[in-house]
C-alpha positions as CSV (number, residue, x, y, z in Angstrom):
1,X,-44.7,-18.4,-7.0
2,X,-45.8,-21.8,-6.7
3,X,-45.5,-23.5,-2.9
4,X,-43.9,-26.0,-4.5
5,X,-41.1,-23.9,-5.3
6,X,-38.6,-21.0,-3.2
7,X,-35.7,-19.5,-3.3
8,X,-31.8,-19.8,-2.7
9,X,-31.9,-16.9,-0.1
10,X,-34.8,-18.5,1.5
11,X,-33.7,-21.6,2.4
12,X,-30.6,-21.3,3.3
13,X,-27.7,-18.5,4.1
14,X,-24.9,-17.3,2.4
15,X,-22.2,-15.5,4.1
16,X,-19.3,-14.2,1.7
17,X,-15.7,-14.6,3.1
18,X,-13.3,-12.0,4.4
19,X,-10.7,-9.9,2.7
20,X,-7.1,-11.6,3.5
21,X,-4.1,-9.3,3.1
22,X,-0.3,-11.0,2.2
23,X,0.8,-9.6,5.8
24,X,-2.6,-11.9,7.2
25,X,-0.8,-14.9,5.8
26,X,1.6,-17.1,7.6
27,X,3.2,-21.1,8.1
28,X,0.8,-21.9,11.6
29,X,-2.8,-20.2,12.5
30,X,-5.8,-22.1,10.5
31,X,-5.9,-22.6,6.6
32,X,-7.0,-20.1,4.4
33,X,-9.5,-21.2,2.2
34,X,-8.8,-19.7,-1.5
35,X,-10.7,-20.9,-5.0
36,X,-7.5,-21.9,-5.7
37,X,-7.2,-24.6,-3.0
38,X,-11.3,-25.5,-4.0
39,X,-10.3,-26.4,-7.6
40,X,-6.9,-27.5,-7.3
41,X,-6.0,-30.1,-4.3
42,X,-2.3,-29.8,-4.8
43,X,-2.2,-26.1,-4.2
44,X,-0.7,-25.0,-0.4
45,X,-2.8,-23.7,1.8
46,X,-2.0,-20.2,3.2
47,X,-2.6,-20.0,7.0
48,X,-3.5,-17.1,9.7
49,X,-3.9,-16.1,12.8
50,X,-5.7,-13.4,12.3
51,X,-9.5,-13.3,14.3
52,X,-12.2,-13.8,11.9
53,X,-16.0,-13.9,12.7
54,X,-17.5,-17.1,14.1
55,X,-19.4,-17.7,11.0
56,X,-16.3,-17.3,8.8
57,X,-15.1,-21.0,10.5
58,X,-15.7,-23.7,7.8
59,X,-16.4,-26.9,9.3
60,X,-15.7,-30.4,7.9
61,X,-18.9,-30.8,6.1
62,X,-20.0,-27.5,5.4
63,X,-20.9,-26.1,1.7
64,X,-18.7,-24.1,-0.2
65,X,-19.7,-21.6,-3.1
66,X,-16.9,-20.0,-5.1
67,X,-18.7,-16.9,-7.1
68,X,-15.9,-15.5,-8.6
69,X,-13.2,-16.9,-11.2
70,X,-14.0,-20.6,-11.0
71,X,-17.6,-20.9,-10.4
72,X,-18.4,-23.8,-8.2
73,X,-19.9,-26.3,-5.5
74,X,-17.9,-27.7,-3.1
75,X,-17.9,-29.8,0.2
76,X,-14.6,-29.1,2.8
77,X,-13.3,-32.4,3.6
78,X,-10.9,-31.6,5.1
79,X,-10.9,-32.8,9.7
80,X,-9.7,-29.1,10.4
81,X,-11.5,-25.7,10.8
82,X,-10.5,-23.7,8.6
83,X,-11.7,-19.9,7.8
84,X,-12.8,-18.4,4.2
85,X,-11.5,-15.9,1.6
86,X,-13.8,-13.6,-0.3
87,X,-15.1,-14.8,-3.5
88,X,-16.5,-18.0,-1.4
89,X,-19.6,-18.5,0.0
90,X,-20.3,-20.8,3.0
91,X,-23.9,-22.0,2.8
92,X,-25.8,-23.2,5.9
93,X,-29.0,-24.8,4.6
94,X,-32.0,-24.3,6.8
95,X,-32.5,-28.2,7.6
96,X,-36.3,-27.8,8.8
97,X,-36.7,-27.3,5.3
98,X,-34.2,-28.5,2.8
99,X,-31.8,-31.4,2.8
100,X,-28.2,-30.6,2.5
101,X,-27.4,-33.1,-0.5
102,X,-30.6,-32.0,-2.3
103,X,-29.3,-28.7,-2.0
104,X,-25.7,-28.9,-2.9
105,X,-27.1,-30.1,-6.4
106,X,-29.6,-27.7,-6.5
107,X,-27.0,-25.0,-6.0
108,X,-24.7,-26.4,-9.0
109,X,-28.2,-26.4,-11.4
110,X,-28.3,-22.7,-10.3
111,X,-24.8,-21.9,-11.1
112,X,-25.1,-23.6,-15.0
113,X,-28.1,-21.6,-14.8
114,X,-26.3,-18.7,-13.8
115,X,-23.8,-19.1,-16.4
116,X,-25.5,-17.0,-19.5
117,X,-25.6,-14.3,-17.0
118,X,-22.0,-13.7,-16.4
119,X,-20.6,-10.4,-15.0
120,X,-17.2,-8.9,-15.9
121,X,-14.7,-8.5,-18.4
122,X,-12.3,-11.1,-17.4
123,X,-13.1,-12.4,-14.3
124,X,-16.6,-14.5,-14.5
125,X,-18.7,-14.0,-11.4
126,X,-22.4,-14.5,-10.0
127,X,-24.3,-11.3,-8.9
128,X,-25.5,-12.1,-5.4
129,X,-28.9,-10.5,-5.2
130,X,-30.2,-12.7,-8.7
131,X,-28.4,-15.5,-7.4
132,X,-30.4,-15.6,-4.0
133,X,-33.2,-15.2,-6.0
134,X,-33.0,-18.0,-8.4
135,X,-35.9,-20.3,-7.4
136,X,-35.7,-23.9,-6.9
137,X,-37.9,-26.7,-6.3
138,X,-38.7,-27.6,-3.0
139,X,-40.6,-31.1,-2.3
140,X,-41.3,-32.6,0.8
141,X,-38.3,-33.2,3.5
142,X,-38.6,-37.1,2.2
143,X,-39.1,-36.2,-1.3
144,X,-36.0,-34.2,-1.5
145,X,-33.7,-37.3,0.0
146,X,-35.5,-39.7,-2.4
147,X,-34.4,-37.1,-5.3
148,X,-30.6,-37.0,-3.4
149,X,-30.1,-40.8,-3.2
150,X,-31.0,-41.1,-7.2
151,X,-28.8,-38.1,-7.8
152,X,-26.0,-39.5,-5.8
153,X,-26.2,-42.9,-8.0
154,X,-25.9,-41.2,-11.2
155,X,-22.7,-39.3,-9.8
156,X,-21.0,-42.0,-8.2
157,X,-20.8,-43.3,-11.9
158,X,-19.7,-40.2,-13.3
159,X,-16.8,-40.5,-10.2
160,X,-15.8,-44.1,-10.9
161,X,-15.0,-42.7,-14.6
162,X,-13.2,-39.5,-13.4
163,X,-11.1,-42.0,-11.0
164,X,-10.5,-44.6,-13.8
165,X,-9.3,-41.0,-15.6
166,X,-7.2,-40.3,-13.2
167,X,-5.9,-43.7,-12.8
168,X,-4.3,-43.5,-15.9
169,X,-2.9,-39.9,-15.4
170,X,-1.3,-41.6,-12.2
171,X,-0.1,-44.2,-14.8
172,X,1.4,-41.7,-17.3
173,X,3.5,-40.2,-14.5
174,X,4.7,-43.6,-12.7
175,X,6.2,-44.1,-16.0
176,X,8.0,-41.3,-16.4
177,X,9.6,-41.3,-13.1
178,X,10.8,-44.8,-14.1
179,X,12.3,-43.6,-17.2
180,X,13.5,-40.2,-16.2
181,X,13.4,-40.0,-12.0
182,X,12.3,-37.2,-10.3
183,X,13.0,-33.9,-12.5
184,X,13.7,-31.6,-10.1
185,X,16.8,-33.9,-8.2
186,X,17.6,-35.4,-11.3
187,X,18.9,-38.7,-10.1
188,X,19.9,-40.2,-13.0
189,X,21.5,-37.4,-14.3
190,X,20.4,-36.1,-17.2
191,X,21.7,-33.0,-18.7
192,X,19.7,-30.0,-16.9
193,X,18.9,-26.8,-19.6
194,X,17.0,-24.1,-19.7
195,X,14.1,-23.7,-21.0
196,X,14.2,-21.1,-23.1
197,X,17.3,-22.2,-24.7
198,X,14.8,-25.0,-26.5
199,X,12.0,-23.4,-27.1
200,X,10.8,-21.4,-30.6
201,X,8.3,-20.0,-29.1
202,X,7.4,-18.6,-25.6
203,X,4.3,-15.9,-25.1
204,X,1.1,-14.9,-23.9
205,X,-1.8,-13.2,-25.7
206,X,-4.8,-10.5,-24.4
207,X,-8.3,-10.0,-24.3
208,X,-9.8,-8.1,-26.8
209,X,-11.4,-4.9,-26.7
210,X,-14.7,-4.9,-25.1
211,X,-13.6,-8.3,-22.7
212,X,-16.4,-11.4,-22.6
213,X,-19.0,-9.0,-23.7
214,X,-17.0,-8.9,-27.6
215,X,-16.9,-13.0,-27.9
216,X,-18.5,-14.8,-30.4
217,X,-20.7,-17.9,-30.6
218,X,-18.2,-19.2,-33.0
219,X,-15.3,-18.6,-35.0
220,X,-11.3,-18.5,-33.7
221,X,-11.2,-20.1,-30.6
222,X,-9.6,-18.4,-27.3
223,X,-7.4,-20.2,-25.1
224,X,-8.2,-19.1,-21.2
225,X,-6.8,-20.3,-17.8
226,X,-9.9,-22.3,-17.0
227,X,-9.4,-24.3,-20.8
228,X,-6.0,-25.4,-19.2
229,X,-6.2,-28.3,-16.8
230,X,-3.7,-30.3,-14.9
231,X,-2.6,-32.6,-18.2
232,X,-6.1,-32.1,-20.0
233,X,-7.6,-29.4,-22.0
234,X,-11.0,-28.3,-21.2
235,X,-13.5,-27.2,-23.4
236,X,-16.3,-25.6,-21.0
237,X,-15.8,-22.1,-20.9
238,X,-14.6,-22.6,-24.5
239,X,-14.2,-18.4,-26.0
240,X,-14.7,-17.2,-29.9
241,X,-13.5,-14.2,-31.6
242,X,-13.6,-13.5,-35.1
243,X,-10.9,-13.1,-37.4
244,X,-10.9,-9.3,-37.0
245,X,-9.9,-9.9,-33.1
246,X,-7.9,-12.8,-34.3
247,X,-5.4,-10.6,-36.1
248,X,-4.8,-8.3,-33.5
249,X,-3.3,-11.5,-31.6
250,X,-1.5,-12.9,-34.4
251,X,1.8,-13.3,-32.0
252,X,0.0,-16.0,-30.1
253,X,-1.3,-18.7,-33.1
254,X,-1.3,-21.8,-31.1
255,X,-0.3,-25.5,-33.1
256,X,-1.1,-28.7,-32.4
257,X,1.0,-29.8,-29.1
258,X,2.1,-26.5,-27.7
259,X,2.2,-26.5,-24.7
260,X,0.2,-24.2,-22.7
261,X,1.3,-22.8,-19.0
262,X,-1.1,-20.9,-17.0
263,X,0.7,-17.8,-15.5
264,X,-1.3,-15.9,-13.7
265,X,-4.2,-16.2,-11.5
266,X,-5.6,-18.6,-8.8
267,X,-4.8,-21.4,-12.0
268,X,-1.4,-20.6,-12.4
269,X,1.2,-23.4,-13.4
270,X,-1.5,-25.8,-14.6
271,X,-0.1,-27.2,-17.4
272,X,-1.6,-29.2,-20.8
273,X,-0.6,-29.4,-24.3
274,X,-3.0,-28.3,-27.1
275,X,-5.1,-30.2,-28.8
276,X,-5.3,-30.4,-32.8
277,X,-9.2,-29.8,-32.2
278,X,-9.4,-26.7,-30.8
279,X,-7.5,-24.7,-34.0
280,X,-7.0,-22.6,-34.8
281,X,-6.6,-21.0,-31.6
282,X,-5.0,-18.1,-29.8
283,X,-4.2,-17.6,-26.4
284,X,-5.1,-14.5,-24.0
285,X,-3.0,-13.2,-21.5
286,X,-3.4,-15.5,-18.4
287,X,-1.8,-18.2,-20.8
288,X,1.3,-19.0,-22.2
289,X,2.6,-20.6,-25.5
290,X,5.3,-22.9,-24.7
291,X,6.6,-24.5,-28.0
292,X,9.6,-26.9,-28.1
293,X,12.1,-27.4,-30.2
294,X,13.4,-31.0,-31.6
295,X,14.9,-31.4,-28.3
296,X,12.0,-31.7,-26.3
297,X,8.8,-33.7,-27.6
298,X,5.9,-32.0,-26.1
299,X,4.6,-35.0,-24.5
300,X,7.5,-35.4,-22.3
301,X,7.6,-31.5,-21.6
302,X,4.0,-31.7,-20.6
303,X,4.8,-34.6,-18.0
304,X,7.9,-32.7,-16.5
305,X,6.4,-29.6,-15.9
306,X,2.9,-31.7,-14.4
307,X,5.4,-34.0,-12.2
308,X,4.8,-32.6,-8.6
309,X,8.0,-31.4,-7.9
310,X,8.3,-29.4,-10.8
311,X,4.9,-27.9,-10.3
312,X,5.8,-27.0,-6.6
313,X,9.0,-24.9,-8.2
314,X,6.3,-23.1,-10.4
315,X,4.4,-22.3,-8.2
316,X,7.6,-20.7,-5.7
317,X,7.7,-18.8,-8.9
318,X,4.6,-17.7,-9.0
319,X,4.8,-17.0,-5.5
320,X,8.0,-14.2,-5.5
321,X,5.8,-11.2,-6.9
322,X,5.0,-8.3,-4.5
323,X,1.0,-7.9,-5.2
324,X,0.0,-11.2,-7.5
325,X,0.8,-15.0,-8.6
326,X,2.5,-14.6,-11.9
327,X,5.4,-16.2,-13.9
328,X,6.9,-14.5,-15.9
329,X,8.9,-14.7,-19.3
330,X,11.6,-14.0,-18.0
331,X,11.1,-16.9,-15.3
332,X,9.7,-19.5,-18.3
333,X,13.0,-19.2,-20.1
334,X,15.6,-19.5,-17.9
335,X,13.2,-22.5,-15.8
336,X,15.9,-25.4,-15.8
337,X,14.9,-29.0,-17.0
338,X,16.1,-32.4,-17.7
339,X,17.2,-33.1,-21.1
340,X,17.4,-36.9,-22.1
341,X,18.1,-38.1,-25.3
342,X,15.5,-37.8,-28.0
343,X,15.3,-41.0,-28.7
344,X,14.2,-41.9,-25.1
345,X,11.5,-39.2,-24.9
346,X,10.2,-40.4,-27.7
347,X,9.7,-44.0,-26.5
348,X,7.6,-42.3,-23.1
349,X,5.8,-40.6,-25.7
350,X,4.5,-43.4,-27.8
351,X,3.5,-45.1,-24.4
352,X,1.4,-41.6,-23.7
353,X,-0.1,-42.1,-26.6
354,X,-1.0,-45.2,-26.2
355,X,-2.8,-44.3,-22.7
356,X,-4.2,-41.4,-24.4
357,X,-6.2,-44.2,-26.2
358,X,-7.7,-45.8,-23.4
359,X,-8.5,-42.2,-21.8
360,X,-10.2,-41.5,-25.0
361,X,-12.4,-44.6,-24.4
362,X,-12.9,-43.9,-20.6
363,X,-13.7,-40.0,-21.6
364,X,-16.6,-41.5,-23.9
365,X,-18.1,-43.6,-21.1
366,X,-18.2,-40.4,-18.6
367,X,-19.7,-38.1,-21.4
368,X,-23.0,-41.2,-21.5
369,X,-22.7,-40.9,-17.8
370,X,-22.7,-36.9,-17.3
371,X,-25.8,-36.7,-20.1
372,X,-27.4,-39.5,-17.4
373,X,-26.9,-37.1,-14.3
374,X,-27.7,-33.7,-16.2
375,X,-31.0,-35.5,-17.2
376,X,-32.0,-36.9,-14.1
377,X,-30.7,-33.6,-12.1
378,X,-33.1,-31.4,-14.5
379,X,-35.8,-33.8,-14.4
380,X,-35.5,-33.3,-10.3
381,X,-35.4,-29.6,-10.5
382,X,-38.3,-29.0,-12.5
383,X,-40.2,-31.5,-10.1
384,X,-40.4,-34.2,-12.8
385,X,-38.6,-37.0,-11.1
């Protein structure tokens, strides 16, 4: 091995989080860290008092490294200690030899890296041992904050794009609380229904036979909980089956505009409609079809199950099992939403699509500005920057 280069494990340690059981969990004690909380900012942090190792005490600053589920880097922000579930890594980077910044992108090049070489059926995560092993290139101290300060630069672009994104999401549901008020108090006083009393259809699919291992490079694409977003559909992770696999799900045909729920999982109650792109489509069993009748226009069912109050209800929902977050059928149907006229959901709708418009623009500008940063980030990896 070049001197040039070394590996994960070598310059820095990785120390896996501990196992926290529903009787650990409590309202005071230190936040829990969970994937969930990493990759969704809205989601409640459990807390404990439970004694945990020293090292298990994330600081504000440290690096995160979720493995398991939701593969990713992350930096806790957050001013208090904290203390980690399993499935995380906290990294402490050997500074004598590697700069923290240089390495936090290092460690997400790994993980795309790491990617094609996926374990488990249904649940993606990282094996540790080829994960420590993965080399990485390793300048001079100076070098590698000359590399970080160009890398930062490229990102900070990608970030004013995401914001202006997210801007407009912010936008899309300032509206509908003027229209409609808050969903769940209902202030204005709009007929309250349940959901299943409007919908044609409501289900979730499966994984075929054989798991990740039996997907295909192309061919009918399957929905999974890390496709749906908060208001977006996501294509990374993006599954195939064939039409053989297809029929055996041929309960769960998503259209254009369903509206997809996640239900189970660290993801659960994200919440996006479908786009006509991704058909034809199915759904496997940590997703749900939600599909409307005429009395709710899926653009407006989208925003009232995204508005915050509605998603904190979800996710008491999800909460109430004994062993696992789930909603349930059961729970989808008889869920109890506003009902306004037709006529005025459709006027919110038309102003959606108009902001969907402008996001389609701004989504175009960060897709330039992502091919920048993955350029520039493999260019400094391979030591060619």
């Amino acid at each position: 091995m070049s001197a040039d280069f070394a590996t994960l494990g070598s310059v820095a340690e990785f120390i896996n989080g501990a196992a926290f059981k529903p009787e650990d969990w409590g309202d005071e004690g230190k936040p829990i860290i969970r994937i969930q909380n990493l990759t969704d900012p809205a989601k409640p942090f459990n807390r404990t008092k439970r004694q945990v190792a020293e090292k298990l005490h994330v600081q504000p600053g440290d690096l995160l490294v979720s493995w398991s589920a939701s593969l990713g880097v992350f930096e806790w922000r957050e001013p208090e200690v904290a203390v980690l579930n399993q499935h995380i890594f906290r990294v402490l980077p050997d500074e004598t030899c590697i700069d923290k910044r240089y390495l936090r992108y290092g460690l997400e090049g790994a993980l795309l890296d790491m990617q094609r070489h996926l374990h488990g059926a249904t649940m993606q995560h990282i094996n540790r041992g080829e994960f420590l092993a993965t080399k990485l290139y390793l300048p001079s101290l100076p070098e590698q904050r000359k590399i970080a300060v160009i890398l930062d630069k490229a990102d900070a672009l990608r970030a004013k794009r995401r914001t202006a994104i997210a801007q407009l999401d912010t936008i899309t549901q300032s509206i509908f609380l003027d229209m409609f008020g808050d969903p769940a108090t209902n202030p204005k006083g709009w007929p309250e229904v349940p959901l299943g009393a409007h919908t044609s259809k409501i289900g979730s699919g499966a994984t075929p036979l054989g798991g990740e291992a039996a997907y295909k490079s192309h061919g009918i694409a399957l929905i999974r909980s890390m496709n749906v977003r908060n208001g977006y559909f996501s294509r990374d992770g993006l599954a195939f089956i064939d039409d053989q696999q297809a029929a055996r799900l041929d309960g769960v045909v998503v259209e254009a505009d369903d509206v997809l729920l996640n239900i189970t999982g660290a993801s659960v109650a994200r919440v996006c409609r479908a786009p006509g792109n991704v058909l034809p489509a199915r759904v496997n069993q940590h997703v749900a079809i939600v599909r409307p009748t005429g009395s709710f226009d899926a653009r407006f069912l989208e925003q009232c199950l995204l508005y915050r109050s509605m998603k904190r209800r979800l996710l008491r929902i999800a909460g109430a099992g004994a062993t696992r977050e789930a909603i349930t059928k059961d729970a989808i149907e008889r869920l109890t939403l506003i009902k306004p006229p037709r006529n005025e959901q459709d006027s919110f709708a038309e102003l959606v699509r108009l902001r969907d418009g402008l996001e389609v623009a701004q989504e175009s500008h960060l897709k330039m500005a992502d091919a920048l940063f993955s350029s520039l980030q493999h260019r400094a990896f391979c030591g060619e920057l």
